[in-house]
Backbone as ProteinMPNN parsed JSONL, in Angstrom:
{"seq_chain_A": "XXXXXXXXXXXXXXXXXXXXXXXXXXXXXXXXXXXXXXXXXXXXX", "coords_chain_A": {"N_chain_A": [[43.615, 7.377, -50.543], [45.985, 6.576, -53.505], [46.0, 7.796, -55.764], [44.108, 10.384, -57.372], [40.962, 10.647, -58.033], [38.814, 10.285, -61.065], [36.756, 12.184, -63.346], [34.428, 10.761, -64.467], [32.826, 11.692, -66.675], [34.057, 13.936, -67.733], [36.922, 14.224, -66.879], [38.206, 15.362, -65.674], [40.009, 15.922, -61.916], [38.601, 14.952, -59.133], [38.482, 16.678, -56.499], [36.926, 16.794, -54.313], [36.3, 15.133, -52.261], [38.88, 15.158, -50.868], [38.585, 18.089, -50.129], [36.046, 18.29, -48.519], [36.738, 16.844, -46.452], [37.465, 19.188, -44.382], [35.035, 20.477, -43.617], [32.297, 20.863, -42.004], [30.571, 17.893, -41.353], [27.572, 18.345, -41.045], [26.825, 20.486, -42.379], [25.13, 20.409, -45.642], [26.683, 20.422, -47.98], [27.582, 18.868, -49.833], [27.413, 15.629, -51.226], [27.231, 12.066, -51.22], [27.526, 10.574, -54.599], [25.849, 7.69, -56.439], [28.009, 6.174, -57.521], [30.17, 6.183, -55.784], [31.54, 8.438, -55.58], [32.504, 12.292, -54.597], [29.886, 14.516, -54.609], [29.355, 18.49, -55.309], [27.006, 20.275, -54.161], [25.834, 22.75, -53.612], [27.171, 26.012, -53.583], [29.729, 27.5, -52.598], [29.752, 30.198, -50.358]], "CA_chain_A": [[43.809, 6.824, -51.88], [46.741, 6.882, -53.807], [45.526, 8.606, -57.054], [43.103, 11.598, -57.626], [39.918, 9.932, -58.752], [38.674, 11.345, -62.149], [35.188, 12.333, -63.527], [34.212, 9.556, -65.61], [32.06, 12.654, -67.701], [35.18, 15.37, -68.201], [37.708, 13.483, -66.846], [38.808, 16.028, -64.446], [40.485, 15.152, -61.163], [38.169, 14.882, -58.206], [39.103, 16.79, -55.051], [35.806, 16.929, -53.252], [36.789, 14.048, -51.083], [39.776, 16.289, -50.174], [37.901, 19.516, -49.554], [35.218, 17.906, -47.588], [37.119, 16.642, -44.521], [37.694, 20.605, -44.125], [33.865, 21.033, -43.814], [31.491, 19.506, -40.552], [29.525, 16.915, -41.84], [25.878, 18.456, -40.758], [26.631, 20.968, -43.475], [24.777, 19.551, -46.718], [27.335, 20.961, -49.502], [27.961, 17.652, -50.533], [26.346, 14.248, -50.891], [28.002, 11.216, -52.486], [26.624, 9.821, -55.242], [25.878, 6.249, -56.16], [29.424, 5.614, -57.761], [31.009, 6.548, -54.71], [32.208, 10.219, -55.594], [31.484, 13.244, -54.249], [29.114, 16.202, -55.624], [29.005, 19.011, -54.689], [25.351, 20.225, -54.529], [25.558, 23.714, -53.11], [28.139, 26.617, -53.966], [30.448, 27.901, -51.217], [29.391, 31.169, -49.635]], "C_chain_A": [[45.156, 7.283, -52.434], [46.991, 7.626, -55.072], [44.43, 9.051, -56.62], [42.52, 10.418, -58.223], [39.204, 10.745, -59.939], [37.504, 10.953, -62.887], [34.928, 11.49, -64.599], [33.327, 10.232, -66.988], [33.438, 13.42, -68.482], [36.529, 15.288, -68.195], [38.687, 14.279, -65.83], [38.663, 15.771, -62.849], [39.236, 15.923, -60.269], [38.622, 15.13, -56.933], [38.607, 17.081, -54.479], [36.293, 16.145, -51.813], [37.435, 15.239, -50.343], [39.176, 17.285, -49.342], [37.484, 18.849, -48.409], [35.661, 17.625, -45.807], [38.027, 18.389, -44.234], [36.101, 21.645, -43.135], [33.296, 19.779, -42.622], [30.484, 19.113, -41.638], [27.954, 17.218, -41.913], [25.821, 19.428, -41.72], [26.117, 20.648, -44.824], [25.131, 20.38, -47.89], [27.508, 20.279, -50.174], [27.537, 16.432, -50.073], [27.555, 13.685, -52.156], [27.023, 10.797, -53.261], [27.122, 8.136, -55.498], [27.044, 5.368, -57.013], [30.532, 5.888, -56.717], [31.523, 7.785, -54.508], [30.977, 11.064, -54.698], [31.492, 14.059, -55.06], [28.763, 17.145, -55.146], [27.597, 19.648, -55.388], [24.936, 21.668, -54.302], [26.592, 24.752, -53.539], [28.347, 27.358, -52.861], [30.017, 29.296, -51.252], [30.092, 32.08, -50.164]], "O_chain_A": [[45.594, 8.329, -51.955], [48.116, 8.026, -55.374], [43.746, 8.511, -55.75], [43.111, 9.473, -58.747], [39.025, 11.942, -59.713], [37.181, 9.784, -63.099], [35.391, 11.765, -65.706], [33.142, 9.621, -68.041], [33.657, 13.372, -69.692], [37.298, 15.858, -68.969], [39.719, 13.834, -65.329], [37.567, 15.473, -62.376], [38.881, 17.082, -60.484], [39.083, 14.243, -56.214], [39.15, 17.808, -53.647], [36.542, 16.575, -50.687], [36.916, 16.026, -49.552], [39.233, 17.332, -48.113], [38.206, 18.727, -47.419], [35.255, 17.935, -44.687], [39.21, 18.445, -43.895], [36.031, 22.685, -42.48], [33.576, 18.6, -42.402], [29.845, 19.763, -42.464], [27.179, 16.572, -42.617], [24.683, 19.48, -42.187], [27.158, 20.58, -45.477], [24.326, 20.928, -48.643], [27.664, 20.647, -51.338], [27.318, 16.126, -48.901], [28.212, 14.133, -53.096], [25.865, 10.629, -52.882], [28.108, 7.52, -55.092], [27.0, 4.145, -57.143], [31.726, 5.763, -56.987], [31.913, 8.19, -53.413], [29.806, 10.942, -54.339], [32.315, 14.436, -55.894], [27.782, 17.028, -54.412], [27.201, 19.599, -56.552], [23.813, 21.984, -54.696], [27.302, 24.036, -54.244], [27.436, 27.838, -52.185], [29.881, 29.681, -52.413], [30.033, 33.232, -49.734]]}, "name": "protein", "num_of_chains": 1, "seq": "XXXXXXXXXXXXXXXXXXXXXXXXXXXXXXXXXXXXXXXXXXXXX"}
């Protein structure tokens, strides 16, 4: 994408996406939700 995507609640920039491709997929820290973003659901270690 060519812009940060931003929290339609707070309005602060969204850099889950980002993070995530850092993180293997079978890990469940994050789930998208049904506007397409991601959330994270778990708090890093």
């Amino acid at each position: 994408k060519s812009i940060l995507p931003t929290c339609p609640c707070c309005g602060e920039f969204l850099v889950y996406e980002y993070r995530l491709r850092e993180i293997p997929p079978e890990i469940p820290w994050f789930t998208i939700d049904p506007g397409g973003g991601l959330v994270e659901i778990a708090p890093f270690g």
